[in-house]
N, C-alpha and C positions, 0 to 999 in steps of 0.2 A: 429732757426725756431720758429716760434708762438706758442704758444698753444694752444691745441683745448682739445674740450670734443666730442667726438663722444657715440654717441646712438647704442645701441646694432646693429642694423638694418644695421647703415652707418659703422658698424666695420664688421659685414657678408660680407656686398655689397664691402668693400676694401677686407676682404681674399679673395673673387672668386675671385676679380682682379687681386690681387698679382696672385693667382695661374695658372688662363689664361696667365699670361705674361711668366709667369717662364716656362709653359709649351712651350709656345712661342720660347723658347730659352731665353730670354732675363738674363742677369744676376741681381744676388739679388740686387746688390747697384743700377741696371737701375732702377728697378721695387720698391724700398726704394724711390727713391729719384722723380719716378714719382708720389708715393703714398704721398709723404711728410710724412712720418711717419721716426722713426728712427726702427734700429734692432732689439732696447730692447721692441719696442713699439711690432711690427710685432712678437718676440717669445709668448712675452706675450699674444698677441691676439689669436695666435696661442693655447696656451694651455688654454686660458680659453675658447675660443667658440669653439677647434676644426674643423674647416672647412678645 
């Protein structure tokens, strides 16, 4: 995958997403792989913004 640099903002704006999809039903690797992000990427966002 590419690399990005995301902005506080567009890393909030992707957890509510992950988290609507996941409430969705959808599974973690659906919602990784629509976010293009990887898992280590998504914990870590996870624990530093919290959302």
């Amino acid at each position: 995958m590419k690399r990005h640099r995301h902005i506080s903002e567009q890393v909030v704006r992707r957890l509510r997403e992950g988290e609507r999809l996941l409430n969705d039903g959808k599974d973690l690797t659906e919602v990784l792989r629509h976010l293009e992000v990887s898992e280590a990427t998504w914990n870590r966002w996870g624990n530093q913004y919290g959302v």
